[in-house]
C-alpha positions in Angstrom: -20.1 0.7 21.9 -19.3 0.5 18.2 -21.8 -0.6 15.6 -21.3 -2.2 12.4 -22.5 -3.1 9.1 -23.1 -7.0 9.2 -21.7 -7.0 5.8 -18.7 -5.7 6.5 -17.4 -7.6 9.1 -15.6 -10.9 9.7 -14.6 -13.0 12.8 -10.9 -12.8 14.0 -8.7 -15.8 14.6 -7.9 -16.5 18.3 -4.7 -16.8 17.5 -4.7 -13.1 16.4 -4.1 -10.3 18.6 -7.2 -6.8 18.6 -4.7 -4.5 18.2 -3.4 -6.2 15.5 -6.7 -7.1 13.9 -7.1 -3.4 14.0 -4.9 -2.7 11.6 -6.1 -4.9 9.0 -8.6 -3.3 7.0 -6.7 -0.4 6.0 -3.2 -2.4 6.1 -2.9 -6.2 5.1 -6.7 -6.0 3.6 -6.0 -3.0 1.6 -2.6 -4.8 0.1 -3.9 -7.7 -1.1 -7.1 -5.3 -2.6 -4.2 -3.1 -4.2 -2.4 -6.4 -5.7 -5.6 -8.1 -6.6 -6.6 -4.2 -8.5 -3.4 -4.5 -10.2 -4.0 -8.4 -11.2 -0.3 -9.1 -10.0 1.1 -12.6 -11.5 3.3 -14.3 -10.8 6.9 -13.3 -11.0 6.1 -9.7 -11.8 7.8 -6.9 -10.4 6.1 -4.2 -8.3 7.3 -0.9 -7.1 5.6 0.7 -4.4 5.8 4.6 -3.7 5.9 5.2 0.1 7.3 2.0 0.8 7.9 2.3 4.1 3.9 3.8 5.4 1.6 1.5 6.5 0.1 0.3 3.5 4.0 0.1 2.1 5.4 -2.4 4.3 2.4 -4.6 3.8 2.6 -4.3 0.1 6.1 -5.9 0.3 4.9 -9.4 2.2 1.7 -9.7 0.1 3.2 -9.6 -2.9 5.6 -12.2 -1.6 2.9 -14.0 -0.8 1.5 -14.0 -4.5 4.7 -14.8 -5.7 5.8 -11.4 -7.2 9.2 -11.1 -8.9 11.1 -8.2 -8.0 10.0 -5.6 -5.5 11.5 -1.9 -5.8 10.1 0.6 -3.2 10.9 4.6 -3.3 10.9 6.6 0.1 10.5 10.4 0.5 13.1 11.1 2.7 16.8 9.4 2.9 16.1 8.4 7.0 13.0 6.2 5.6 14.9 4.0 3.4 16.3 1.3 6.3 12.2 1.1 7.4 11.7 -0.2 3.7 14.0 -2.4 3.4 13.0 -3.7 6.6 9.8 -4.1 5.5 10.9 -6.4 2.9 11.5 -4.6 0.0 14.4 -5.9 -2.1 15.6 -2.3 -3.1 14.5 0.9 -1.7 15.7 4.4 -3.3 15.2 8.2 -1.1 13.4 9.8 -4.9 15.2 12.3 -6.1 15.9 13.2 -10.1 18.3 9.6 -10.3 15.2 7.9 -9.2 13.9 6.5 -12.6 17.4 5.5 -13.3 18.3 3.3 -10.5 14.2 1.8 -11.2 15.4 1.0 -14.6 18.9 -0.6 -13.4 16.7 -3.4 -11.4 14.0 -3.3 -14.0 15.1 -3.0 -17.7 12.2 -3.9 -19.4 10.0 -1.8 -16.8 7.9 -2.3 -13.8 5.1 -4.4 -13.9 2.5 -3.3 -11.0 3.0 0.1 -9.7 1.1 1.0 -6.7 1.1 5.0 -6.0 -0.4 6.6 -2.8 1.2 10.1 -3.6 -0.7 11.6 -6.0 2.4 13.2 -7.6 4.6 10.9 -9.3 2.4 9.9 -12.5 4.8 11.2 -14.4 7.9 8.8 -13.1 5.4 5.8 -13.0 4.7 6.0 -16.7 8.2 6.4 -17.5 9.1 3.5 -15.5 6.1 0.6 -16.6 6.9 -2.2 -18.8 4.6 -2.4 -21.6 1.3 -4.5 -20.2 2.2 -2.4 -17.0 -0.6 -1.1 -14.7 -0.2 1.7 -12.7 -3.0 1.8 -9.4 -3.7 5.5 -7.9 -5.0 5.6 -4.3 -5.0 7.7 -1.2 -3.3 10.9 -2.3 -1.1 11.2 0.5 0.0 14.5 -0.1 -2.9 16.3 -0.2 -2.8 18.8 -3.0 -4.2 18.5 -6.2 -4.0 15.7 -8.3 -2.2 16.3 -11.9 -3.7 15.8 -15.0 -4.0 12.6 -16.6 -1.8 11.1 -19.2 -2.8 12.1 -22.5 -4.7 8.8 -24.3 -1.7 8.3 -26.7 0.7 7.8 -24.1 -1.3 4.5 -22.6 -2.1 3.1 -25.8 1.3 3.3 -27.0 2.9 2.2 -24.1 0.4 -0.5 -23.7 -0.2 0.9 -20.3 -3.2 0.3 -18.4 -3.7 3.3 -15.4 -6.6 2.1 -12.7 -8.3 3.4 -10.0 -8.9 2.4 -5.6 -11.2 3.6 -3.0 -11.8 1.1 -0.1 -14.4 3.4 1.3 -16.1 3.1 -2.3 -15.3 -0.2 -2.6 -17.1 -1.0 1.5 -20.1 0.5 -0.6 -20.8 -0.8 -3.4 -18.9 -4.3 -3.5 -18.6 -5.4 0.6 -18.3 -9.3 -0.2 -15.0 -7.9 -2.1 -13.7 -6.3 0.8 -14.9 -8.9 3.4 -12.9 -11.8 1.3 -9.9 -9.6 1.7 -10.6 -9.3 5.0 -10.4 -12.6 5.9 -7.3 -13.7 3.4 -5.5 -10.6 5.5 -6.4 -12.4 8.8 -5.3 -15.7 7.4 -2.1 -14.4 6.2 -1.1 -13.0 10.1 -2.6 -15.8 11.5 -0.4 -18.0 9.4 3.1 -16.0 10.3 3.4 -15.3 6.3 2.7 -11.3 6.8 3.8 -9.4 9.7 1.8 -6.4 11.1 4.1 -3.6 13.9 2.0 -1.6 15.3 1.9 0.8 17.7 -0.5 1.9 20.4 -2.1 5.5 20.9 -3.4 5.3 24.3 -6.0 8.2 24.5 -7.9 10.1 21.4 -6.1 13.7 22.8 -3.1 11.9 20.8 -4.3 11.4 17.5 -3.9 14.8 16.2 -0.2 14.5 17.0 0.2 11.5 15.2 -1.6 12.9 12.0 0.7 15.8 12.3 3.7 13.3 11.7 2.2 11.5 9.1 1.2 14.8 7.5 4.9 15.4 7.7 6.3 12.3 6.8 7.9 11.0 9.6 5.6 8.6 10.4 5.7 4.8 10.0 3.6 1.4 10.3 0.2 1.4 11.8 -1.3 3.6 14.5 -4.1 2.2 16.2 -5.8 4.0 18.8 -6.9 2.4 22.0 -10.4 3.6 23.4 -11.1 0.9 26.5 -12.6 2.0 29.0 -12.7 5.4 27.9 
């Protein structure tokens, strides 16, 4: 049996599958957290780092949803970038040191919203975002240590604004914020506008494996883990 905070919990549409449901508060929920953090309008462009994880492919159909302009995604790896534009994106790029400059072919006057799960490419981001642009930090997906911020200079001149996310701080101190989320995320599958592939761990033994390919990047979608009966 699994327990739960009343406040942090929502009823799922029939018409919308566990597994699936699952996968929403750290996938489609998270998204439209990430784009509502970033204050996305419409017709802005938004480039996404990891654009073909979890949280990356959702990004994409969200922001479609919202009526973003256009939506540029970056990959680590050259195998990754088919998964992105699968996902949605309308360009995806394998980073390397061209990266900036195939960003600022699709995006002259810079990026808009610019979502970054890596914790290592604050330095492209700021080079990349239109003035007005706001960068969003999350997740740290590579695990090492952060850099050091921007000095104060550079986001006043370049009229930058650089923000913060935590959805476990955010489950904390704000849980109305991330229940409305939740339910916009469920309303968005259960209205065929956002799409959510996952795919099915059948025991707990497995889950170290699959953290081991996420941890080395070969991982994509959502896991979720199936404990029935178990």
């Amino acid at each position: 049996m699994a327990v739960a905070s009343a406040d942090l919990t929502v009823a799922v549409p029939s018409a919308v599958s566990f597994d699936v449901a699952a996968a929403v508060p750290l996938g489609v929920a998270t998204a439209v957290l990430l784009l509502e953090r970033a204050g996305l309008k419409h017709g802005e462009s938004v480039l996404m780092h990891s654009a073909s994880g979890g949280i990356g492919a959702l990004v994409s159909q969200v922001a479609r949803t919202m009526g973003s302009g256009e939506r540029i995604g970056t990959v680590g790896r050259a195998d990754k970038v088919a998964a992105g534009l699968g996902a949605g994106w309308d360009s995806v790029f394998a980073r390397d040191d061209q990266t900036e400059a195939r960003i600022r072919e699709i995006a002259p006057q810079g990026v808009d919203v610019i979502l970054d799960p890596t914790g290592s490419l604050l330095e492209l981001d700021l080079s990349v975002a239109a003035p007005g642009g706001r960068v969003v930090l999350f997740g740290n997906a590579t695990g090492g240590a952060l850099p050091p911020l921007p000095p104060t200079g550079r986001l006043i001149g370049g009229n930058v604004g650089l923000l913060g996310f935590s959805i476990s701080r955010l489950a904390a101190t704000s849980p109305a914020t991330l229940t409305s989320a939740l339910r916009k995320g469920l309303q968005l599958i259960e209205a065929g506008t956002v799409r959510v592939e996952t795919s099915t761990v059948d025991s707990l033994a497995s889950v170290a494996g699959i953290h081991d390919l996420l941890a080395a990047g070969r991982g994509s979608g959502k896991y979720v883990v199936d404990v029935k009966g178990r």
